[in-house]
KOLMI-657622 format. One record per residue: x, y, z of N, C-alpha, C, O in turn; residue in one letter. Coordinates in steps of 0.2 Angstrom, whole numbers, plus 5000, padded with zeros to 4 digits. Layout:
<vozas>
XYZXYZXYZXYZA/...
</vozas>
This chain:
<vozas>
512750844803512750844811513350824814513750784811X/513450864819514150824822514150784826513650774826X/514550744831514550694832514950694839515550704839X/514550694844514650694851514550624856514150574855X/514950654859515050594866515050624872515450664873X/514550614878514550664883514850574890514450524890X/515050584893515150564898515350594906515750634906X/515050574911515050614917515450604923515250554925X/515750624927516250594932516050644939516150704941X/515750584942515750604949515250644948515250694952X/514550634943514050694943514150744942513750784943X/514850774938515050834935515350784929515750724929X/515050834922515150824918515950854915516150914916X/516250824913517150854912517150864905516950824901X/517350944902517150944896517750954891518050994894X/518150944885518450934884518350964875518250934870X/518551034876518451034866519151024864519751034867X/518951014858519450974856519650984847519150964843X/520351004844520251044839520450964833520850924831X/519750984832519750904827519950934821519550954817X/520550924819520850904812520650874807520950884802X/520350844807520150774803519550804800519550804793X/518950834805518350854803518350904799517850904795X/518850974799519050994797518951004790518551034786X/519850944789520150934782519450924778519450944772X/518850894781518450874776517950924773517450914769X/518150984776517651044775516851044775516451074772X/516751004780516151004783515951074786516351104789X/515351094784515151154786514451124793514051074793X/514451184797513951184802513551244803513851294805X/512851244803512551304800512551324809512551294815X/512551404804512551444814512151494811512251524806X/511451494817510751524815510751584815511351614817X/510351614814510351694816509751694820509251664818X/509951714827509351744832508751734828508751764823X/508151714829507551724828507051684831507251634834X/506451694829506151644834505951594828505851614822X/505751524831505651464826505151484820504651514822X/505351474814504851454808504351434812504351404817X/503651454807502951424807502751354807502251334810X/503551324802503451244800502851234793502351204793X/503151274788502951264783503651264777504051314777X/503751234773504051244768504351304766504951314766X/503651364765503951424762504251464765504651504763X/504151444772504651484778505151464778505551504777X/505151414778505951384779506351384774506951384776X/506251394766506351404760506651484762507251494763X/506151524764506351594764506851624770507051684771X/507051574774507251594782508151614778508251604772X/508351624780509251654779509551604785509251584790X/510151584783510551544787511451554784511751554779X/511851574790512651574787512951504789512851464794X/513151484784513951424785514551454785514751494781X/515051414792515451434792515751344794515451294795X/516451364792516751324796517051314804517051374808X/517251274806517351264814517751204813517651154809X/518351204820518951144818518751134828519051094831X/518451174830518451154838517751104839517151134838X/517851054841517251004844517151004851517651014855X/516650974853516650984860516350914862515850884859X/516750894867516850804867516550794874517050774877X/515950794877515950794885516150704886516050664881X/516350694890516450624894516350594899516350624904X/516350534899516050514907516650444911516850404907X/516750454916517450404917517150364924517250404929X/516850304925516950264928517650194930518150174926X/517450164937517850134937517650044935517150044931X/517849994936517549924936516849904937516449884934X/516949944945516149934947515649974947515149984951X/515950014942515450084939515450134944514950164944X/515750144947515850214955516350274949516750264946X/516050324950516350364944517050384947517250384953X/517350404943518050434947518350514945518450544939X/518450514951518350594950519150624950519550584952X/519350674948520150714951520450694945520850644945X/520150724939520550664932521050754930521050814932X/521350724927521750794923521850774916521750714913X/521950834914521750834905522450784902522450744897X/523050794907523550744901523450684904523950654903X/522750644908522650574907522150554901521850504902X/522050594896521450614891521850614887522350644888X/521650554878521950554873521150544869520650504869X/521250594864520750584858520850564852521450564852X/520650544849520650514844520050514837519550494838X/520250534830519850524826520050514820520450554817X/519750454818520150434811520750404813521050384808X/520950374819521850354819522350404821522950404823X/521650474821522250534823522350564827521950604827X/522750584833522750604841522550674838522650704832X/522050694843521850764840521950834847521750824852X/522350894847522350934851521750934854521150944851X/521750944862521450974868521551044868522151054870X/521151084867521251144868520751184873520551244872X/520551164877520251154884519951104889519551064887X/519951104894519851034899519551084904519851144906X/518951044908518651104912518051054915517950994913X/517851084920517451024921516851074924516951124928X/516051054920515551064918514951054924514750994925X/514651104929514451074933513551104935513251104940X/513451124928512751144928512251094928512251084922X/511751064932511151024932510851014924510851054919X/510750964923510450914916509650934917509350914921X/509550964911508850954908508750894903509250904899X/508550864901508550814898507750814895507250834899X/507750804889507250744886507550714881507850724876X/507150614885507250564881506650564874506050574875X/507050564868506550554864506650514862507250494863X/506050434856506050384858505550364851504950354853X/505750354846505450334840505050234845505350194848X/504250254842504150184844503550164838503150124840X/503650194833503550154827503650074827504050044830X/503150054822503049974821503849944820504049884822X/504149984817504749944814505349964817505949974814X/505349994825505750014830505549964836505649974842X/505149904833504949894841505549824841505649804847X/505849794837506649754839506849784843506749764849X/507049844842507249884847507149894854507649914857X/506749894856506249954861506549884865506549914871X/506749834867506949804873507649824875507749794880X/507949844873508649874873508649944877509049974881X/508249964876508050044879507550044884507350104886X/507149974888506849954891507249974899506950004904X/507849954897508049954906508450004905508749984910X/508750074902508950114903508850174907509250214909X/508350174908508150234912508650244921508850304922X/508750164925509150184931509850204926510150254929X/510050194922510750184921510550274916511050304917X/510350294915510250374911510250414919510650444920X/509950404921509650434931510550444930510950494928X/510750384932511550384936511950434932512150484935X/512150424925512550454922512450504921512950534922X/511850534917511650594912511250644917511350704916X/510850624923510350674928510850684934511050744934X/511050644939511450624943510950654951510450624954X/511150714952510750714960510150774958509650794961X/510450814952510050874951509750904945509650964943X/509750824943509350844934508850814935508750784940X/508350824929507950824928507650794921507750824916X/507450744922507150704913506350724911505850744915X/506150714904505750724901505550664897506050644895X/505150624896505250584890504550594883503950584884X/504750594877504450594874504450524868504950494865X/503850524867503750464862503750484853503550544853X/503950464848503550494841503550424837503950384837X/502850414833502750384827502450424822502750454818X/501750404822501150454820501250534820501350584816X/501250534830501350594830501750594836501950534838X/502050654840502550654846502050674851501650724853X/502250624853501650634862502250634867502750604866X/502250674873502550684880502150624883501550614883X/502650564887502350534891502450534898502150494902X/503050584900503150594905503650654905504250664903X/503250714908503450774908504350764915504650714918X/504450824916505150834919505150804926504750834929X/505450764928505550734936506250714937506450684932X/506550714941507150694944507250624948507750594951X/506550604947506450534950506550474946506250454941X/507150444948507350384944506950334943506950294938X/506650314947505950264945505550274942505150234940X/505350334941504850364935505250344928504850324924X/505750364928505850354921506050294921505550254918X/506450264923506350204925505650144922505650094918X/505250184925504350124923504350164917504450114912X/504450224914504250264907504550234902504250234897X/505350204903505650174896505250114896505150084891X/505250094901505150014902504549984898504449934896X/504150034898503450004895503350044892502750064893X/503850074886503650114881503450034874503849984874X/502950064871502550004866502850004861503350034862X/502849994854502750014847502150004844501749954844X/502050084841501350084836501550144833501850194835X/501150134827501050184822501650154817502050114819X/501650184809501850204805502550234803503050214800X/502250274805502850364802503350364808503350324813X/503850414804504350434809504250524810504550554805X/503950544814503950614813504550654818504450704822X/505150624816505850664819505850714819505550734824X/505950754816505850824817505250864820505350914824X/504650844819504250864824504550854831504650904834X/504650784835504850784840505350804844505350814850X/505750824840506450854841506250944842506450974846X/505850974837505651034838505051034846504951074850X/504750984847504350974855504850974859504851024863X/505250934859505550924866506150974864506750954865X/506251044860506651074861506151134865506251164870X/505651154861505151174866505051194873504951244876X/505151114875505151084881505651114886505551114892X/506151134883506951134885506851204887506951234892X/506451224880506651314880506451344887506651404889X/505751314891505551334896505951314903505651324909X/506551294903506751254909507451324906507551364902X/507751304916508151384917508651394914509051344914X/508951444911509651434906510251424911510751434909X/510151404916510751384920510751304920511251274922X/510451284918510351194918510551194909510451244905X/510851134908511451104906510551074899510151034901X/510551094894509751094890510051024884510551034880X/509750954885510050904882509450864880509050844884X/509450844873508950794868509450754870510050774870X/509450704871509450604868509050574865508450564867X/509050554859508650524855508750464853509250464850X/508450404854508450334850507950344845507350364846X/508250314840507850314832508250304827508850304826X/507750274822508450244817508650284812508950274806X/508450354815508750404810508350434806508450494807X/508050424803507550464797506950484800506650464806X/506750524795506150564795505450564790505450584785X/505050544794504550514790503850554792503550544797X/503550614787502850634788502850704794502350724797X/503650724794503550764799503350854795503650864790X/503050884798502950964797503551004797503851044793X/503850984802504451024803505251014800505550974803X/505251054796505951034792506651014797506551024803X/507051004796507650984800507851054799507651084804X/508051114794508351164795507951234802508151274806X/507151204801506951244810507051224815507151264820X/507251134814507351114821508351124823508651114829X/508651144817509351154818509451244824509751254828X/508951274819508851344821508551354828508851384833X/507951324828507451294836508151294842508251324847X/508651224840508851224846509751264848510151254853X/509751304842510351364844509951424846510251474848X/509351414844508951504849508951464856508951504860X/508851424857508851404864509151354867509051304871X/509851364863510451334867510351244871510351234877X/510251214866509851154866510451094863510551104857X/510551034864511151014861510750924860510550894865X/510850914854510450854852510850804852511150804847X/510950754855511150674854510950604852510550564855X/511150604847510750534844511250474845511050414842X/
</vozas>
């Protein structure tokens, strides 16, 4: 998976691909699906599904630029922007600024042995509103352990999400990441193709007991233009 940074200025996201060299040299491949509709979520399917690898040296880096007292600052140009990966300045080979409304869902492993965690993500919700929703998005939140429940379907209301992170619990076992990430891409696919379609995921990364392979939920959110952040 690749490895993104999205930040927002002035409520428009500024986007910035950028031809990463670095990522390249390493010959990392990134699969690019072929149109179809989601596997069944069985093994045999997903065994049997066809997929191309290709290479790609263009990444796309969104960002977000506040000031001291966090008032965002807007009117930026590409040559006050320096990237960097590995130690190495990397070409910008587009700057543009991004102004389509955020569909969002928060997803939110809250298994027993995520619950350290869970007060760190406790107060995030005003601070996700501000940066990631702004005046014209829209959040989702889902939970997963056992299984992936929706606990708060799509609202623009920052106090909603708000109360939603705040007293999310831990219980259960398992980590069923990939099921969860195939729901809230789901989720996503129903919201309008003019809204900007984004997972956030806190979790400690793995995948525990889930139905759905990582290879459907790769394929899931390139049929529906859906872009994951962990």
């Amino acid at each position: 998976m690749r490895r993104f940074t999205r930040i927002f200025v002035g409520g428009l996201a500024v986007t910035a691909l950028v031809l990463c060299q670095a990522w390249a040299q390493q010959g990392t491949t990134s699969p690019t699906s072929i149109p179809q509709p989601p596997a069944s979520g069985t093994q045999a399917d997903a065994q049997s599904s066809e997929s191309i690898h290709a290479r790609s040296s263009l990444v796309v880096a969104p960002v977000t630029v506040t000031d001291p007292s966090g008032n965002f600052v807007e009117n930026l140009r590409q040559e006050q922007f320096q990237v960097w990966d590995d130690g190495i300045a990397q070409r910008i080979t587009y700057f543009g600024a991004a102004t389509e409304p955020v569909a969002a869902v928060i997803v939110v492993q809250t298994s027993k042995d995520m619950a350290p965690m869970l007060p760190e993500i406790h107060p995030l919700g005003i601070l996700l509103s501000q940066l990631l929703l702004g005046k014209s998005g829209e959040a989702a939140v889902l939970s997963y352990a056992d299984q992936a429940e929706t606990i708060q379907t799509f609202s623009s209301n920052p106090e909603m999400l708000a109360g939603t992170l705040g007293t999310i619990k831990a219980s259960g076992k398992n980590a069923r990441l990939n099921d969860a990430l195939a729901r809230a891409i789901f989720m996503l696919s129903n919201q309008p193709r003019a809204k900007r379609r984004v997972v956030i995921v806190f979790s400690e990364g793995f995948d525990r007991g889930s139905v759905t392979t990582g290879a459907e939920v790769v394929r899931a959110a390139s049929n529906a233009d859906v872009t994951i952040y962990g």
